[in-house]
N, C-alpha and C positions, 0 to 999 in steps of 0.2 A: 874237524875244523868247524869253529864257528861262527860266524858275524854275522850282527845286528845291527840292518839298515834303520838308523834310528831320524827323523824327519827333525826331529828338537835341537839336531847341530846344523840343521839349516842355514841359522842366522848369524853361527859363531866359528864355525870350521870352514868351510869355503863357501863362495857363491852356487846357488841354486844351480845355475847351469851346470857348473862344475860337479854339483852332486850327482845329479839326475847321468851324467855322462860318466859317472866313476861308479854309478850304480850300475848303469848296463855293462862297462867292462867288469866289473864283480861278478855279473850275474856269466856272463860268457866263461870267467873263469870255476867258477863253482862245479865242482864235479857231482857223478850222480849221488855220493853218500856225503855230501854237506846240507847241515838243516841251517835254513835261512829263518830268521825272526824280524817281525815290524813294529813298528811301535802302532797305538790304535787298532781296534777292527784286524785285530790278530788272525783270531779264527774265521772271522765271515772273508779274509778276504786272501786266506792260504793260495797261493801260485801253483799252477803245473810245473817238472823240472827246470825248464829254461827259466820261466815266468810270461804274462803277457806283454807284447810291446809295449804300452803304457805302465809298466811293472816302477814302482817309483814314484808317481803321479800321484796328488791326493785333490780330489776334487769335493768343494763344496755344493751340497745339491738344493737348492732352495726352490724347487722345480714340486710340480705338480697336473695332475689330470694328464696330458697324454705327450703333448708335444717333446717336451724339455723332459720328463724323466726317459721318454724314449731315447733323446742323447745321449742324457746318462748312462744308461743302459749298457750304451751299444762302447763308450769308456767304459766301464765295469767290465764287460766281456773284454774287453781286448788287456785288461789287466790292471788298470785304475783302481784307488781305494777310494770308495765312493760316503762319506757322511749326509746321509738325507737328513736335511734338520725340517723337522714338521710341528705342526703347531699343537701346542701342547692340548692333552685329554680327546684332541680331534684328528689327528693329521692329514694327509693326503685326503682329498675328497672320496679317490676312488678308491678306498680301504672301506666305501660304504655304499657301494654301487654295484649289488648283486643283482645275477639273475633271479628268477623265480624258482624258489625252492634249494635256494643255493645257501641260505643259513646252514642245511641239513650236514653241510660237509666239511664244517667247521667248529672247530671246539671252541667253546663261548671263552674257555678263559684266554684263550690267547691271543683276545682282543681284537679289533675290527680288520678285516682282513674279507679280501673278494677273488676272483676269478682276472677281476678289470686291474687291479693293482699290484695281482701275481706277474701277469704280463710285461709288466716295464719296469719292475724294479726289482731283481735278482741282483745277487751279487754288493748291494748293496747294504751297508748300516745304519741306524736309524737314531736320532738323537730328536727330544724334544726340545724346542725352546723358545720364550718368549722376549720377541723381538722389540716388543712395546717397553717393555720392561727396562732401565739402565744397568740392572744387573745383568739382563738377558742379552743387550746389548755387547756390555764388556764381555764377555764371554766369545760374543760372537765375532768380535775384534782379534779375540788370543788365537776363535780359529783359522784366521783368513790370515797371520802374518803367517801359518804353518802350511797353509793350501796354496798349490801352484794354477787352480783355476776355481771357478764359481758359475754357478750358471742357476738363474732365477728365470720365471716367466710371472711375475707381476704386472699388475699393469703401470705401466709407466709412469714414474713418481712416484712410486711407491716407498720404495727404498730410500729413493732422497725424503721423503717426509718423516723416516723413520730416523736418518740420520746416516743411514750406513748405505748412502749409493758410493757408484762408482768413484767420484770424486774424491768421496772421504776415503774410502778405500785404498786407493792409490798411493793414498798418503803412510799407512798400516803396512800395506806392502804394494811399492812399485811393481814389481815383476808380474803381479795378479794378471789373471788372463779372466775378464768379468764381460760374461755370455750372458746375453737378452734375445728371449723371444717373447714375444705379445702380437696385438690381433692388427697393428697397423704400423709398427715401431715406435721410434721414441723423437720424432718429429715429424710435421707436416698437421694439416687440420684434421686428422682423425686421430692423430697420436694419443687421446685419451677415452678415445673409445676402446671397450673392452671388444674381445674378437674370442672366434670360436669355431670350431672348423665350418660348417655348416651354412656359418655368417660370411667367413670368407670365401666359399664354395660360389654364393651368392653373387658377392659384388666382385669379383674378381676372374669372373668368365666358367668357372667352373660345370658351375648346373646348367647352365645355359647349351652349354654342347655336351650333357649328359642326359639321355633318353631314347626312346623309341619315336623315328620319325612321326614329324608331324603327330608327338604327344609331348605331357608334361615333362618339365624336369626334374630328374631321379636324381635326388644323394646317391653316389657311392657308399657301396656296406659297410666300407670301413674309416677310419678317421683317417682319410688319406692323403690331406694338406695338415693337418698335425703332424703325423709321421714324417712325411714331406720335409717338413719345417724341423723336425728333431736332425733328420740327416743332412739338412744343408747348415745348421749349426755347430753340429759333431765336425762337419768337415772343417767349418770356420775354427774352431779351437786347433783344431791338431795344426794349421796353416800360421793362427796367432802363437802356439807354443813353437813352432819353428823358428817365426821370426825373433821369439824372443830370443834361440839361442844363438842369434846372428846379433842381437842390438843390446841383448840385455834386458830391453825394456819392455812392459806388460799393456795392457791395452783394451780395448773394449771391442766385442766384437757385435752386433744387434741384427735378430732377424725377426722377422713377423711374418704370417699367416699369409697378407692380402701378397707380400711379395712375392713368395712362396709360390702362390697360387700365380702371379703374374707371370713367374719365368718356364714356368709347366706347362703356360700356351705353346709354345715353340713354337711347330711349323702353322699352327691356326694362330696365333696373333701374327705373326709373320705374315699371313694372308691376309691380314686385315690392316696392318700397319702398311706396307707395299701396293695393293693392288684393290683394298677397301672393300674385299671381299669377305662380305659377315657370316660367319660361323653357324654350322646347323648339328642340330642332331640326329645323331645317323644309329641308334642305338647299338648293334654287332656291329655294323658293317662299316665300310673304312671308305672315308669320303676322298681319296683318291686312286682308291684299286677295287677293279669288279672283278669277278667274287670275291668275295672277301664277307664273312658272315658265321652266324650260329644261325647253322640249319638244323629242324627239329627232325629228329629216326623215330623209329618205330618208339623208343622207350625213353629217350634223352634230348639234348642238342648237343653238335659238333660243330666245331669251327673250322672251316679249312676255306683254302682258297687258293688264286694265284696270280701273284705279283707281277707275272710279265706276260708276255704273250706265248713263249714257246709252253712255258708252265700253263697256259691255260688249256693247247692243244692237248699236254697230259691229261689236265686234268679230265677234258672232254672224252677225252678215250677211257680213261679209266670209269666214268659214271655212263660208258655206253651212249653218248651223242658225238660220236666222231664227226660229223659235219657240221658242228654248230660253229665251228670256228670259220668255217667256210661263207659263214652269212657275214654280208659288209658290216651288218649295226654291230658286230661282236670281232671284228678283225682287229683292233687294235685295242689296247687298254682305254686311251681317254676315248671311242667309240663306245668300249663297256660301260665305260662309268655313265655316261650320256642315257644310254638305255637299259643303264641298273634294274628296272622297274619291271623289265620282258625279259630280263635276264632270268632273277633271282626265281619267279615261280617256276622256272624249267627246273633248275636244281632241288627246291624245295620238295615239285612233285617226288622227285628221283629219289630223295634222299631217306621221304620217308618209311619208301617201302622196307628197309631193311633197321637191325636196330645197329646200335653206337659199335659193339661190338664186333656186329659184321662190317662196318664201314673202318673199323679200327685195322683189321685183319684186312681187308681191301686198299687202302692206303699206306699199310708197313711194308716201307724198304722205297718208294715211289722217291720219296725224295721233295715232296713235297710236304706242305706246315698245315701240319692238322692238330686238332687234340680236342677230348670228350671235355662239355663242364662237367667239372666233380663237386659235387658236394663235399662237410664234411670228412665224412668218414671217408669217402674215396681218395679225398686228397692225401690225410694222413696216414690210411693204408696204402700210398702210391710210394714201388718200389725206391723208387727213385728219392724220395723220401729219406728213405729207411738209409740208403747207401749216403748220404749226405750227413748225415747224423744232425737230422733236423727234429728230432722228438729225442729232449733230455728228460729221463726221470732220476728225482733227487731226493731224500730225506728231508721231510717237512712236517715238524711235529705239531703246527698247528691244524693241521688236517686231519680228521678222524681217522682216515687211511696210512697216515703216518708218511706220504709222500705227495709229489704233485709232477706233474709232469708238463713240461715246459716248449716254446718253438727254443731251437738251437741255433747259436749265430748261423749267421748268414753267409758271413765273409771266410776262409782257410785261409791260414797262414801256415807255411811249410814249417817255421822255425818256434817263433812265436805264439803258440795257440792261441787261440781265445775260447777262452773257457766257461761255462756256467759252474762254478764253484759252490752256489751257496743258496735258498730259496731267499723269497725276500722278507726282510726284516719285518719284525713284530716292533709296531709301536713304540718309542722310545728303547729296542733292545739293546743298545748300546751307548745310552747318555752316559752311564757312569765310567763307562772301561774310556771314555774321550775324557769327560771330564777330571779323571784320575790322571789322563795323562797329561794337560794342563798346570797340575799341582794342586787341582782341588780337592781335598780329601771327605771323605763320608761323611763325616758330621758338616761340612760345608754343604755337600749335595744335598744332606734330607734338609738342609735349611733352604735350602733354593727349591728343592720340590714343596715343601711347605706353602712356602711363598707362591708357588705357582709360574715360578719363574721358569724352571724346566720338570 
């Protein structure tokens, strides 16, 4: 048996809702020797047996740099067909944001491609197009009455100066589900300021309580209010596509960076909004529980510590100070916290006579929260790792190795997989297979690449 989920009877066989629910009972019924076919992004976005949750889904990607294709992303894993449309002869920024010495692992013809761009856009296809353009426009009109979501991170206005924001969209297809993230949102006095994670790190509390007491403020290693901000908009979509299939109707969902970063204060803006107590930086250690730290061993640092007090008496017997719990200034946790300062070099002396390894062996099975920083490599060789199937290697023929190898979703679904299917698109590798499904034929296309239009 065969059927083909085809997206082009969208608009003429029954409502959207109606498909997307007569796709997932399809797909329940589909036994293991039925081949399913899609229209678009055929191959890049082949399913595991069931398919992903989102299996049906076609998402516009007009995302870029880290925030917003990270949403994408994490749709595309869970079974989304995902259209990156990027600007044409350039695309994504970070298809040009290598390391050093990282040209060496990449084959020139298959066009600009990185390490930073492999990252967040797997599973993904890739279409050029130029938005300035009225043709490039009309084009981008035929794909959004066919897409059940969109997600841009421009800055604000952008898209209405181009002609094709939300508004006008709405009108192409009501049911659109049109995802915005930017560095402040899309009202209020900074609304046209551009933002960036680092900026909003800044003004939004972040760096402020990231560091080494009493020193400067540390970025975080990783773009960790981008990421931030991709996962509280991935949540926002799946929330907007629910509503839609209670209402029907499609909607705008907006997040930005500064808020992002705002709602991550928790329990420390909570202490300052309540009780007007301003926030410090406590670099390891945890400004309401003593011990609590990365203490340096013989060869590493370890973190452990203990959150109450019975845990503490453990802890003191295990590191050979059985009496120290006995002293008033350390009987009670907020007593700890109080004399953190007398506390901490008693443990530091202790800890560093042995190394990470002995201290790892010395604290398995206690019952208590410890664990070595790892680099690297130790993270990626950690067993734990390995049993999670958090390292996918995949065929990638723009790589001189002929593969790459990727982090694995995050999330397990018992029924559902989500999967890494596919590496991520080469540059425009899939304008023509969308545009053909459109009804634009090849002598159409080479007149529109001509043009420069895609």
């Amino acid at each position: 048996m065969r059927r083909c989920l085809n997206p082009k009877g969208w608009s003429t066989a029954f409502s959207r809702t109606s498909f997307i629910r007569s796709v997932q009972l399809e797909t329940r019924s589909l036994g293991p020797s039925t081949t399913r076919c899609y229209s678009g992004l055929a191959g890049a976005q082949s399913q595991n047996e069931k398919g992903g949750a989102l299996q049906g889904i076609r998402v516009l990607d007009l995302s870029r740099i880290l925030a917003a294709p990270y949403c994408t992303q994490i749709l595309a894993d869970y079974g989304a067909e995902i259209i990156k449309v990027e600007e044409v002869d350039k695309g994504d920024d970070t298809r040009h944001w290598k390391m050093a010495g990282e040209d060496s692992t990449w084959k020139k013809e298959g066009g600009p491609m990185s390490n930073y761009f492999c990252a967040v856009n797997r599973n993904k296809g890739s279409i050029t197009l130029n938005l300035k353009a009225a043709k490039g426009k009309d084009i981008f009109r035929k794909l959004v009455q066919k897409a059940d979501i969109l997600v841009e991170n421009f800055k604000p206005g952008t898209m209405d100066r181009l002609g094709i924001g939300y508004d006008e969209l709405k009108k192409v297809n009501p049911r659109l589900i049109y995802a915005s993230v930017s560095g402040y949102g899309t009202t209020g006095p900074y609304a046209d300021r551009g933002g960036y994670d680092p900026i909003a790190g800044a003004e939004a509390g972040l760096l402020h309580v990231t560091g080494e007491r009493n020193g400067p403020p540390v970025r975080p290693g990783i773009g960790l209010i981008d990421m931030a901000s991709g996962l509280y908009i991935h949540g926002a979509i799946l929330a907007a596509l629910n509503a839609l299939h209670r209402t029907g109707e499609g909607q705008r969902v907006d997040a930005s960076l500064f808020e992002t970063q705002i709602s991550l204060l928790t329990n420390v803006g909570l202490s300052w909004l309540n009780l007007r107590i301003e926030a410090e930086r406590w670099g390891c250690q945890h400004p309401s529980i003593a011990p609590y730290n990365a203490f340096p061993t013989k060869d590493r640092y370890l973190v452990c510590g203990a959150t109450n007090d019975k845990q503490f008496v453990k802890f003191c017997n295990l590191l050979g100070v059985e009496l120290l719990p006995q002293d008033e200034r350390f009987s009670t946790n907020a007593k700890r916290v109080e004399h953190r300062d007398i506390l901490n070099p008693i443990f530091t002396e202790i800890f560093v006579t042995k190394t990470t390894a002995e201290w790892e062996t010395i604290f398995e099975g206690t019952g208590l929260a410890y664990a070595p920083i790892n680099n690297m490599e130790r993270t990626f060789a950690h067993p734990q790792t390995k049993a999670r199937d958090m390292i996918t290697q995949i065929p990638f023929d723009i790589a001189k190795s002929g593969q790459i190898n990727v982090i694995g979703p995050p999330v397990k679904f018992s029924e559902t997989k989500a999967t890494v299917r596919t590496g991520p698109p080469r540059l425009s590798q899939h304008t023509e297979e969308v545009l053909f499904e459109l009804g634009i034929d090849k002598k159409e296309v080479d007149s529109l690449r001509a043009a420069g239009v895609v």
